[in-house]
N, C-alpha and C positions, 0 to 999 in steps of 0.2 A: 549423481545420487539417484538409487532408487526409492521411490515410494513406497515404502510395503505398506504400513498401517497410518490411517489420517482419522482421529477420533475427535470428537465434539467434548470441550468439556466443559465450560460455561460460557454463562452471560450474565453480565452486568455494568453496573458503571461505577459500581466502588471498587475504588482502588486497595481497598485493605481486603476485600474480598477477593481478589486474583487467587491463581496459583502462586504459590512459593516460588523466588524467586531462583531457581536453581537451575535452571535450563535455559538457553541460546533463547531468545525470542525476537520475531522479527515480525514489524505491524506495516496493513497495506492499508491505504491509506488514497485517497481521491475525490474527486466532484463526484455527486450524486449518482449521475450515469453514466460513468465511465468505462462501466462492466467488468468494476473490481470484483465480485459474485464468480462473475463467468471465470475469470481469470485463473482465482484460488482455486474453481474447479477443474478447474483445466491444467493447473500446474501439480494438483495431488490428482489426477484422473481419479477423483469421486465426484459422479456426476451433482449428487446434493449435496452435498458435502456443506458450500453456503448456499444461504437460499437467493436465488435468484428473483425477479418481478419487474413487470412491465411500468412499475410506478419509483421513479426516483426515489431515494431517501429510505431504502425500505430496512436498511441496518439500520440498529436506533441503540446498540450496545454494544461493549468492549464483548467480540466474541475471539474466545480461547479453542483453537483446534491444537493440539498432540501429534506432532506427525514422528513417525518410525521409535514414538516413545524417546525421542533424543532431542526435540524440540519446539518448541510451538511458535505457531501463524497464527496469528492477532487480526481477525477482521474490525477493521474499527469505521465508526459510522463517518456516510462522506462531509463534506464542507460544500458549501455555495446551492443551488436549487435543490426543495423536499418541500414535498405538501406537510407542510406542518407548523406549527405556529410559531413566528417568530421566538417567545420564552423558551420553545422545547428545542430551536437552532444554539439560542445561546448554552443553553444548559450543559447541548452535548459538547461545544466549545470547550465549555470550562473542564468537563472531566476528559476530555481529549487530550487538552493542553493538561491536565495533572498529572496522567498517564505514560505521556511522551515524555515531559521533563522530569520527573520522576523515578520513572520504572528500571532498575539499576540493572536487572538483566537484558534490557530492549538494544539487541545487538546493533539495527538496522532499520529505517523504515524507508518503506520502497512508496515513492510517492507516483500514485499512477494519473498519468495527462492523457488526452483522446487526439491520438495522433492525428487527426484529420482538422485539428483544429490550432489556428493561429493564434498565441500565449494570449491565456486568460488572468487576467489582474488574480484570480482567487487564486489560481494557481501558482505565478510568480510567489503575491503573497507569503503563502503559505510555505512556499523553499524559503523566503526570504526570512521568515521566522524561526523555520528549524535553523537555518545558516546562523541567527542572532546567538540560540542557544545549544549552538555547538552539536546538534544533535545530526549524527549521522545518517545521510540518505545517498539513496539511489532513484535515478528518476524510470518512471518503466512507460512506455508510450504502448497506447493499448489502440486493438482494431486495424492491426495493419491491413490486414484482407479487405477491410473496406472500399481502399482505394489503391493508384499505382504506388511502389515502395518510391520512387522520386518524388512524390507528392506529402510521404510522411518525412521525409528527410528534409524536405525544403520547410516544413512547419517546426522539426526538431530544429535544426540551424536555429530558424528563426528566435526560439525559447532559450535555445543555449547564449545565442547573443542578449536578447533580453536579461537574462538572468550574471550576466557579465558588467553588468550596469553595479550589482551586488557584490557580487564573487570574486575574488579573484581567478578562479580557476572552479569552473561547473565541476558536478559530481559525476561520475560515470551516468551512462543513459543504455536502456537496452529494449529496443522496439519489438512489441510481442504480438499475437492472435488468440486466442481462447479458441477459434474456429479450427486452426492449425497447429497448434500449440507452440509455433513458431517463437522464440525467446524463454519459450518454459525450463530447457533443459541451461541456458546461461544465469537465468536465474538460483537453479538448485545448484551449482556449481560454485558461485559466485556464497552464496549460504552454506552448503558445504566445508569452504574455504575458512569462513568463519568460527565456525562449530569447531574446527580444531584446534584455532586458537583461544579458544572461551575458557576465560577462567574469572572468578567471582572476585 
Protein backbone atom coordinates (compact mmCIF):
# COMPACT_ATOMS: atom_id res chain seq x y z
CA UNK A 1 0.00 0.00 0.00
CA UNK A 2 0.90 3.41 -1.00
CA UNK A 3 0.24 6.45 1.10
CA UNK A 4 -1.01 9.12 -1.02
CA UNK A 5 -3.20 11.21 1.26
CA UNK A 6 -3.08 11.14 5.41
CA UNK A 7 -5.60 13.90 6.64
CA UNK A 8 -6.51 15.06 10.33
CA UNK A 9 -9.93 14.85 11.10
CA UNK A 10 -10.92 14.98 14.57
CA UNK A 11 -10.50 14.81 18.13
CA UNK A 12 -12.42 13.76 20.93
CA UNK A 13 -13.56 11.50 23.45
CA UNK A 14 -17.19 11.07 22.68
CA UNK A 15 -17.97 8.36 21.14
CA UNK A 16 -21.26 9.46 19.38
CA UNK A 17 -19.11 12.24 18.07
CA UNK A 18 -16.61 10.03 15.69
CA UNK A 19 -16.91 9.76 12.10
CA UNK A 20 -19.61 7.50 10.69
CA UNK A 21 -18.91 4.20 10.97
CA UNK A 22 -18.39 3.25 7.30
CA UNK A 23 -14.80 2.88 6.64
CA UNK A 24 -11.94 0.08 7.79
CA UNK A 25 -10.57 1.65 11.16
CA UNK A 26 -7.71 0.60 12.86
CA UNK A 27 -6.46 2.12 16.49
CA UNK A 28 -2.75 2.15 17.86
CA UNK A 29 -2.67 2.00 20.94
CA UNK A 30 0.48 1.83 23.86
CA UNK A 31 2.44 2.90 27.16
CA UNK A 32 2.93 6.51 27.25
CA UNK A 33 6.39 6.56 25.41
CA UNK A 34 6.56 3.99 23.39
CA UNK A 35 6.81 6.36 20.25
CA UNK A 36 3.45 5.46 19.02
CA UNK A 37 3.52 9.63 17.48
CA UNK A 38 6.87 8.79 15.76
CA UNK A 39 5.51 5.49 14.50
CA UNK A 40 2.00 6.75 12.75
CA UNK A 41 4.53 9.16 11.25
CA UNK A 42 6.68 7.30 10.03
CA UNK A 43 4.17 4.64 8.59
CA UNK A 44 1.94 7.60 6.63
CA UNK A 45 5.53 9.47 5.97
CA UNK A 46 3.92 12.88 7.26
CA UNK A 47 6.22 14.09 9.23
CA UNK A 48 3.46 15.96 11.79
CA UNK A 49 0.96 14.18 10.87
CA UNK A 50 0.75 13.12 15.01
CA UNK A 51 2.15 15.41 17.20
CA UNK A 52 5.11 14.11 18.74
CA UNK A 53 6.69 15.58 22.60
CA UNK A 54 9.39 14.90 24.79
CA UNK A 55 6.65 14.74 27.70
CA UNK A 56 4.88 11.11 28.07
CA UNK A 57 1.14 11.20 27.98
CA UNK A 58 0.84 13.98 25.34
CA UNK A 59 -2.32 12.39 23.31
CA UNK A 60 -5.07 12.98 25.60
CA UNK A 61 -8.00 12.04 22.66
CA UNK A 62 -9.52 9.75 20.27
CA UNK A 63 -7.68 11.20 17.21
CA UNK A 64 -9.09 10.43 13.68
CA UNK A 65 -6.66 10.55 10.69
CA UNK A 66 -8.24 9.64 6.86
CA UNK A 67 -5.59 7.94 5.12
CA UNK A 68 -5.81 7.47 1.02
CA UNK A 69 -9.58 8.61 1.78
CA UNK A 70 -10.32 4.69 2.16
CA UNK A 71 -9.50 4.42 5.84
CA UNK A 72 -8.77 5.70 9.15
CA UNK A 73 -5.83 5.44 11.82
CA UNK A 74 -7.08 6.00 15.32
CA UNK A 75 -4.47 7.60 17.58
CA UNK A 76 -5.59 6.88 20.90
CA UNK A 77 -4.27 8.14 24.21
CA UNK A 78 -1.40 5.65 25.90
CA UNK A 79 -2.08 3.47 29.21
CA UNK A 80 0.39 3.32 32.18
CA UNK A 81 2.94 6.60 32.93
CA UNK A 82 1.48 10.73 32.04
CA UNK A 83 1.98 13.66 33.91
CA UNK A 84 -1.44 14.05 34.79
CA UNK A 85 -3.81 13.46 37.43
CA UNK A 86 -4.74 10.23 38.31
CA UNK A 87 -9.01 11.32 37.48
CA UNK A 88 -7.89 12.33 33.99
CA UNK A 89 -5.87 8.41 33.74
CA UNK A 90 -9.18 6.95 34.61
CA UNK A 91 -11.38 9.01 32.51
CA UNK A 92 -9.38 8.33 29.41
CA UNK A 93 -9.63 4.45 30.56
CA UNK A 94 -13.08 4.63 30.43
CA UNK A 95 -13.70 6.23 27.03
CA UNK A 96 -10.71 4.08 25.65
CA UNK A 97 -12.38 0.92 26.70
CA UNK A 98 -15.98 2.53 25.18
CA UNK A 99 -14.28 2.97 21.94
CA UNK A 100 -12.50 -0.29 21.59
CA UNK A 101 -15.46 -2.51 22.62
CA UNK A 102 -17.78 -0.73 20.92
CA UNK A 103 -16.74 0.74 17.74
CA UNK A 104 -18.28 -1.66 15.08
CA UNK A 105 -16.00 -0.60 12.17
CA UNK A 106 -12.51 -0.94 14.48
CA UNK A 107 -10.98 -3.52 12.22
CA UNK A 108 -7.74 -3.97 14.30
CA UNK A 109 -5.82 -2.50 17.01
CA UNK A 110 -2.08 -2.73 16.91
CA UNK A 111 -0.88 -2.69 20.50
CA UNK A 112 2.61 -1.14 20.53
CA UNK A 113 5.30 -2.56 23.26
CA UNK A 114 9.06 -0.86 23.60
CA UNK A 115 11.06 -3.62 22.26
CA UNK A 116 14.02 -3.00 24.36
CA UNK A 117 11.96 -3.80 27.19
CA UNK A 118 11.14 -7.13 29.31
CA UNK A 119 7.01 -7.73 29.48
CA UNK A 120 5.55 -4.98 31.43
CA UNK A 121 2.38 -6.01 33.73
CA UNK A 122 0.53 -2.82 31.90
CA UNK A 123 1.17 -4.11 28.86
CA UNK A 124 0.48 -8.04 29.29
CA UNK A 125 -2.63 -6.48 31.03
CA UNK A 126 -3.92 -4.78 28.47
CA UNK A 127 -3.64 -7.83 25.66
CA UNK A 128 -5.04 -9.77 28.25
CA UNK A 129 -8.22 -7.54 28.15
CA UNK A 130 -8.52 -7.20 24.53
CA UNK A 131 -8.06 -11.25 24.55
CA UNK A 132 -11.13 -11.16 27.39
CA UNK A 133 -13.18 -9.22 24.93
CA UNK A 134 -12.46 -10.79 21.84
CA UNK A 135 -11.25 -7.76 20.25
CA UNK A 136 -8.64 -8.20 17.72
CA UNK A 137 -4.95 -7.33 17.83
CA UNK A 138 -1.75 -7.20 16.55
CA UNK A 139 1.29 -6.68 18.84
CA UNK A 140 3.92 -4.12 17.01
CA UNK A 141 7.47 -3.82 18.98
CA UNK A 142 8.66 -0.25 18.47
CA UNK A 143 12.62 1.19 18.52
CA UNK A 144 14.22 -1.53 17.02
CA UNK A 145 17.31 0.70 15.99
CA UNK A 146 17.76 1.23 19.46
CA UNK A 147 19.59 -1.84 20.24
CA UNK A 148 21.13 -5.24 18.49
CA UNK A 149 17.84 -7.03 16.69
CA UNK A 150 18.93 -10.51 19.04
CA UNK A 151 18.31 -8.22 21.98
CA UNK A 152 14.57 -7.32 20.64
CA UNK A 153 13.92 -10.86 19.93
CA UNK A 154 14.95 -12.25 23.12
CA UNK A 155 12.45 -9.41 24.90
CA UNK A 156 9.68 -10.37 22.17
CA UNK A 157 10.11 -14.40 23.09
CA UNK A 158 10.05 -13.28 26.44
CA UNK A 159 6.34 -11.35 26.04
CA UNK A 160 5.08 -13.99 23.75
CA UNK A 161 5.81 -16.63 26.51
CA UNK A 162 4.40 -14.33 29.11
CA UNK A 163 1.37 -13.82 27.18
CA UNK A 164 0.90 -17.79 26.64
CA UNK A 165 0.21 -17.89 30.37
CA UNK A 166 -3.44 -16.14 28.69
CA UNK A 167 -3.67 -17.30 25.26
CA UNK A 168 -3.65 -20.09 23.67
CA UNK A 169 -2.03 -19.19 20.76
CA UNK A 170 -0.35 -15.06 20.81
CA UNK A 171 -1.37 -12.74 18.07
CA UNK A 172 0.83 -12.16 15.11
CA UNK A 173 3.80 -9.59 16.32
CA UNK A 174 5.82 -7.29 13.79
CA UNK A 175 8.98 -5.46 15.13
CA UNK A 176 9.30 -1.85 13.80
CA UNK A 177 11.66 1.60 13.65
CA UNK A 178 10.14 5.00 13.05
CA UNK A 179 13.97 5.84 12.44
CA UNK A 180 14.14 3.29 9.52
CA UNK A 181 10.72 2.64 9.01
CA UNK A 182 11.69 -0.87 9.21
CA UNK A 183 8.16 -2.87 9.82
CA UNK A 184 6.14 0.07 8.34
CA UNK A 185 5.54 -1.51 4.98
CA UNK A 186 4.22 -5.24 6.91
CA UNK A 187 2.11 -3.18 8.71
CA UNK A 188 0.26 -1.32 5.53
CA UNK A 189 0.04 -4.81 3.98
CA UNK A 190 -1.11 -6.59 6.73
CA UNK A 191 -4.10 -3.47 6.85
CA UNK A 192 -4.38 -3.54 3.37
CA UNK A 193 -5.22 -7.26 3.46
CA UNK A 194 -8.08 -6.28 5.64
CA UNK A 195 -9.58 -3.41 3.84
CA UNK A 196 -10.65 -5.88 1.26
CA UNK A 197 -12.36 -7.85 3.15
CA UNK A 198 -14.29 -5.10 5.01
CA UNK A 199 -17.78 -5.29 4.94
CA UNK A 200 -20.40 -3.59 7.45
Amino acid sequence: MVIKSAEFVCSNTRIDKLPAPTLPEYAFIGRSNVGKSSLINALTQHKGLAKTSQTPGKTQLINHFLINKEWFLVDLPGYGYAKTSRTNRSEWGKFIKKYIFNRENLQCVFVLVDSRLTPQKNDLDFCCLLGEKGVPFVLIFTKADKQSKMKSENNIELFRKALLTWFEEVPPHILTSSETRAGCDEILHLINDVNQRFTL
